[in-house]
C-alpha positions in Angstrom: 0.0 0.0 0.0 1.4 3.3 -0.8 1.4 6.2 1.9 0.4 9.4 0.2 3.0 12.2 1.3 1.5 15.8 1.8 4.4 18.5 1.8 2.8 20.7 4.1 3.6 24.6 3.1 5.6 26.9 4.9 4.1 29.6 6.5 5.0 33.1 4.5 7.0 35.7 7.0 4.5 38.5 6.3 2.0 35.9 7.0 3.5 34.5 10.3 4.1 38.2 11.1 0.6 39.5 10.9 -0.8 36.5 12.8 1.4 37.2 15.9 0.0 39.5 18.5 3.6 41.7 18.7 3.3 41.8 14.6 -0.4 43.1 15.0 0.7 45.7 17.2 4.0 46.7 15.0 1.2 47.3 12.0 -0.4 49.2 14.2 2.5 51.6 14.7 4.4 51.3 11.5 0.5 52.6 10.1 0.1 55.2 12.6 3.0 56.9 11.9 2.1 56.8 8.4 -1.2 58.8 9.5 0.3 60.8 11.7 2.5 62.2 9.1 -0.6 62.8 6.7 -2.7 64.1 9.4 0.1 67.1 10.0 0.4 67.7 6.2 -3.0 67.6 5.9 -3.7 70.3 9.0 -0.7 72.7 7.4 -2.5 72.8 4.1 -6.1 73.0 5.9 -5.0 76.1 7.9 -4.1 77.9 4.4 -7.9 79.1 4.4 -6.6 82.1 6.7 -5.1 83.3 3.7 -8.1 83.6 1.5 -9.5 81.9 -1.4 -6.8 82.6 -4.0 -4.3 81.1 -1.7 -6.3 77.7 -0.6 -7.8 77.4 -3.9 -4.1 77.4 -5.7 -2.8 75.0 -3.1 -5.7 72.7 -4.3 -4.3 73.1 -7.5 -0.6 72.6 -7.0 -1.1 69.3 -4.8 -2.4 67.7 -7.9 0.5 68.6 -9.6 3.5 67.1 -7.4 5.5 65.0 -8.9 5.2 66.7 -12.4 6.0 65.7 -15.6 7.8 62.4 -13.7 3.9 61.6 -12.5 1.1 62.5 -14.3 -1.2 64.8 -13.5 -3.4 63.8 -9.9 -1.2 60.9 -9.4 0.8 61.9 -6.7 -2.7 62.7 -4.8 -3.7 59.4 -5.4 -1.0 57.4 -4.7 -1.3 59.6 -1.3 -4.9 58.0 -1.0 -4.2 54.7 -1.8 -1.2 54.8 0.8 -3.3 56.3 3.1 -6.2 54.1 2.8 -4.3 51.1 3.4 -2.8 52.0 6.5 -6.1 53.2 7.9 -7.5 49.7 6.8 -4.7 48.1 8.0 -4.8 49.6 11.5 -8.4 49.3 11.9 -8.8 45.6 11.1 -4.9 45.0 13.5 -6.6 47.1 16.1 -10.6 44.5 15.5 -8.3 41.7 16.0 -6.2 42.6 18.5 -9.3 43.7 20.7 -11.0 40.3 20.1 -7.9 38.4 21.3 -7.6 40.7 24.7 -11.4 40.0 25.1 -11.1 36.1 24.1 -8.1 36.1 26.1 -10.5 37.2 29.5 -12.0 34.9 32.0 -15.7 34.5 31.0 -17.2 32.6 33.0 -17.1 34.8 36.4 -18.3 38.5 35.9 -16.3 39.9 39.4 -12.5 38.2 37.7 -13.0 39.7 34.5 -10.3 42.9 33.9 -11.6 46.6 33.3 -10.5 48.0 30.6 -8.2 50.7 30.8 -9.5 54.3 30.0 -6.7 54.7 27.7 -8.5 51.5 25.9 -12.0 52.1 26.2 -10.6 55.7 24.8 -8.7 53.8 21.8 -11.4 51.5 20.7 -14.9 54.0 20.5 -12.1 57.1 19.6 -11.0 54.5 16.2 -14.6 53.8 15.5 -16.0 57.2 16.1 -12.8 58.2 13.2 -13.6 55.7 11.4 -17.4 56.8 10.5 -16.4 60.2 10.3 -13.4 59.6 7.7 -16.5 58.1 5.6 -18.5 61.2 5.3 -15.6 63.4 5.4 -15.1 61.8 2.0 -18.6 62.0 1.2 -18.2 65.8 2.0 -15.2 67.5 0.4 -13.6 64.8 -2.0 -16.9 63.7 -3.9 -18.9 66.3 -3.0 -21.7 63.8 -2.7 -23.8 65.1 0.7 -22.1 68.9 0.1 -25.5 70.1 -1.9 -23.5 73.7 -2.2 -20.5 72.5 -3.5 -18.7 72.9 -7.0 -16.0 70.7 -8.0 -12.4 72.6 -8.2 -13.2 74.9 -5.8 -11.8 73.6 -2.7 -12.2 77.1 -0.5 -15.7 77.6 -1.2 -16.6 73.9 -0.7 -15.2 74.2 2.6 -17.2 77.3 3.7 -20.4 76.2 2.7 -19.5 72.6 4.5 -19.1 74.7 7.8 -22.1 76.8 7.2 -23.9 73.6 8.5 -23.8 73.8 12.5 -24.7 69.9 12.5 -21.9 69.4 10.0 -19.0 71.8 12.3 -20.3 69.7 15.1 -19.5 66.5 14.0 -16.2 67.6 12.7 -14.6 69.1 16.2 -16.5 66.0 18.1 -14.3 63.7 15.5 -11.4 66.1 16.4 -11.9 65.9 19.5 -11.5 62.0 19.5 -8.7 62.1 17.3 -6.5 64.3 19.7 -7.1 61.5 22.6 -6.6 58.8 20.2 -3.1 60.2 19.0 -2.0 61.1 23.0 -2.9 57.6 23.5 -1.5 56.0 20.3 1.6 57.9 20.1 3.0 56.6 23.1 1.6 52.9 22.6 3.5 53.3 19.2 6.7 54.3 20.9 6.5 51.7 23.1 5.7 48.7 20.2 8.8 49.9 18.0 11.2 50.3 21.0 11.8 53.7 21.1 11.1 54.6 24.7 13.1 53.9 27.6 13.2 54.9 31.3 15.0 58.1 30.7 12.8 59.0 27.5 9.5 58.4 29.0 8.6 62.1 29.9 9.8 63.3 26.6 7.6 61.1 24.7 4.7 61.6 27.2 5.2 65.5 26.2 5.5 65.0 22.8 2.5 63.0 22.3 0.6 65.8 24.5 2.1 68.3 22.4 1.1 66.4 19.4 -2.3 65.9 20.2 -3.1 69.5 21.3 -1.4 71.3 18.2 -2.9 69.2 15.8 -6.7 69.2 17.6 -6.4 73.3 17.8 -5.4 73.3 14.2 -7.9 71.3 12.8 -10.8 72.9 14.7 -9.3 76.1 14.2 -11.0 76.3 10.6 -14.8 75.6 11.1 -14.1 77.7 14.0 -13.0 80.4 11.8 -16.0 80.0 9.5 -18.5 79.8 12.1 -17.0 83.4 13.6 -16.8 84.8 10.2 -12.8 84.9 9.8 -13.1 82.4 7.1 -16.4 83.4 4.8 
């Protein structure tokens, strides 16, 4: 009788990374740096609306334009978006997965053993989702225009305005903000700690830092449907 032999494959090193918790967590960081990089790019060119419509509306322009005449036209921006998207898809599904294996991981059976979750986690987890639903209108909003019933496409400074005419729409934006300034306090220093770049004498440095972070990057953001609610912006 012949035995049948079954080579059994070798699990991939991306693949064997991503199913390891301390991989899941490295994903998590290596992809919120990448956002945290965007999300300061993105605030420097959002707080170009101080200086008028001539100015926002031509840095509209030119970021479709980087990369020029190595890129074609737009394809810097959407190379930008692709990047972007994975890493936010990438750190939401590591960040899912990561939260089902701390809950899995939990004694079930008796209510009064069970861990509380941190506030830093409880903080993490509603903060991402709360980001998550508003990244989705966001888009909806000011890149397809598609529940912006004032807006015109190429004109990026007057989309904006009539956006934050909406008091329900400013609202939602600084709660979002809001939730993103506690989620990158938190999630600087969790990344920091996941890539190894805190110690004992750097702890207090990168606890400023991420409070510094955080605070600059919420005032910024708000900053603008502020400005068009009090008229600086119109």
């Amino acid at each position: 009788m012949a035995l049948a032999t079954r080579t059994e494959r070798t699990p991939s090193l991306i693949g064997s990374v991503w199913r390891s918790t301390v991989g899941k967590k490295a994903v998590m960081a290596v992809t919120g740096v990448i956002m945290l990089a965007y999300l300061v790019a993105h605030m420097l060119g959002n707080l170009k609306v101080f200086f008028g419509a001539g100015e926002f509306n031509h840095y509209g322009a030119w970021i479709r334009t980087v990369g020029e005449p190595f890129l074609h036209h737009a394809w810097f921006l959407w190379i930008a978006r692709v990047v972007l998207g994975a890493a936010v898809v990438l750190h939401g599904v590591a960040a899912f997965q990561l939260s089902r294996r701390d809950l899995a991981a939990r004694p079930s059976k008796y209510a009064h053993t069970r861990r509380r979750a941190s506030y830093a986690t409880r903080t993490m987890r509603w903060g991402g989702v709360i980001l998550g639903l508003f990244i989705v209108w966001h888009i909806l909003d000011l890149t397809t225009l598609t529940v912006n019933p004032n807006a015109e496409e190429g004109r990026p400074y007057e989309n904006l305005v009539a956006s934050f005419d909406r008091p329900p729409v400013t609202a939602l934006y600084i709660v979002a903000m809001l939730a993103l300034g506690l989620h990158i306090r938190h999630g600087f220093w969790s990344a920091a700690q996941t890539l190894g770049a805190n110690s004992p004498r750097r702890d207090r440095l990168f606890k400023t830092l991420a409070n510094a972070l955080a605070l600059v990057l919420t005032c910024g953001f708000i900053a603008v449907p502020v400005g068009v609610m009090t008229g600086v912006v119109s």
